[in-house]
N, C-alpha and C positions, 0 to 999 in steps of 0.2 A: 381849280375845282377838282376836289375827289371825287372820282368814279372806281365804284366795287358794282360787282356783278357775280353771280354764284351759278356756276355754269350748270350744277345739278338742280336748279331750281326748277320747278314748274310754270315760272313765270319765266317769258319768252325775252331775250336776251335784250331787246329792245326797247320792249316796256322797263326792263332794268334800270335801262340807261336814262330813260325818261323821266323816272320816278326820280333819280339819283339830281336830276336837273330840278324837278318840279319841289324835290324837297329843300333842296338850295335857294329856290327864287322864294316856299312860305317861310323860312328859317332868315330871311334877309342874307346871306350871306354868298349869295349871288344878284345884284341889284339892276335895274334896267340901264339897257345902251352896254352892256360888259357883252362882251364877245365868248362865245363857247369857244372850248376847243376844237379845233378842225376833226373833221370827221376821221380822217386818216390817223392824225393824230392820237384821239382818243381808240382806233380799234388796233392802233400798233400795239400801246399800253396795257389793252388789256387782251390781247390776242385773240379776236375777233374780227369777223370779216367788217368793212368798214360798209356794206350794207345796212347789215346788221346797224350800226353805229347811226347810218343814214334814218333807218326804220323809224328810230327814237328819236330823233331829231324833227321826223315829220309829224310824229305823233303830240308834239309838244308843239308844232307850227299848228297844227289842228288845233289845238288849245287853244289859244290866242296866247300863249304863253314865250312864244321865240318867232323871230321873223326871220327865215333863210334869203339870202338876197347872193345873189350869184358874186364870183368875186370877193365877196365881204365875210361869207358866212354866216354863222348863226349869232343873230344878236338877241338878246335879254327882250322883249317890248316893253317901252313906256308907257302901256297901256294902264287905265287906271283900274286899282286893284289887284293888280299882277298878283300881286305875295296873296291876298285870299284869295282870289282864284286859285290861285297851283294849292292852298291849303284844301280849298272845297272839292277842286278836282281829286286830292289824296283821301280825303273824306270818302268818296263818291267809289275810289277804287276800292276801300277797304270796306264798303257794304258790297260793293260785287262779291269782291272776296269770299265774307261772310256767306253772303247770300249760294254761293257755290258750294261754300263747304258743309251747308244746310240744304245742298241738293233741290232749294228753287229752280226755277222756269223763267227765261228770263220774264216772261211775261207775270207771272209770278210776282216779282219785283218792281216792273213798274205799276202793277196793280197798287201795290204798297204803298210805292212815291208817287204815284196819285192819289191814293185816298190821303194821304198827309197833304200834297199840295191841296186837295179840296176841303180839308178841311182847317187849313190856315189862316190866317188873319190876314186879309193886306195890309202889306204895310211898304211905308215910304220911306227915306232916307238921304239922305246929304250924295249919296252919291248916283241917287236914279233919278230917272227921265220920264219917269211919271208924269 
C-alpha cells in the first residue's frame, strides 16, 4: 500500500494517513482480512513520528473500517460494506472540507444534514436491518 503525505498540508498528518487507507479500501485495492503496514513501518517511510502513524490508524479503527488487535496489527474489517463506507466516510470529509472553506459552523452543518436527513425518503435495501 502507497502512502503520501504532504507535510505542508493543513490537514493533520494523521488524518493523511487515514484518508490514504480509507481511499484504498473505496478504490478496492486494499480488500478485507489484508493486514496494514506496521505502524513503525509506515512512520520510518515516511519520516514521521509513528504516533502520528498510530493517530491514523485509530481514526480508521473508529470507522469501523480496520481492526488493531495487539500482536497482529492493523487488519482490513470484513465488515459488510467496508469499500462504501470508507467511500461515504470520504464523501463526509470533503463536505467538512467545503463546509470549512465556506466558513460554516459546525453546527451550521449539521443543521444542513438534518434538514436533508428530514427531508428524505426512507428507504430500505438488501443490506439493512430494517
Amino acid at each position: 500500500m502507497l502512502f503520501r503525505v504532504l507535510p505542508g498540508s493543513p490537514v493533520p498528518l494523521g488524518e493523511q494517513i487515514a484518508a490514504c487507507v480509507r481511499g484504498a479500501i473505496a478504490d478496492g485495492t486494499a480488500t478485507p482480512g489484508e493486514r496494514l503496514p506496521s505502524a513503525r513501518e509506515v512512520a520510518d517511510s515516511l519520516g514521521v513520528n509513528v504516533h502520528t502513524v498510530l493517530r491514523g490508524y485509530q481514526r480508521l479503527r473508529d470507522e469501523g473500517l480496520i481492526e488493531l488487535r495487539r500482536g497482529r496489527g492493523a487488519v482490513i474489517t470484513s465488515a459488510p460494506g467496508g469499500a462504501g463506507r470508507a467511500r461515504l466516510t470520504e464523501a463526509v470529509h470533503g463536505l467538512v472540507s467545503q463546509a470549512r472553506e465556506l466558513g460554516l459552523t459546525d453546527q451550521e452543518v449539521l443543521t444542513l444534514v438534518d434538514n436533508v436527513l428530514g427531508s428524505a425518503p426512507v428507504t430500505t435495501g438488501p443490506d439493512r436491518d430494517d
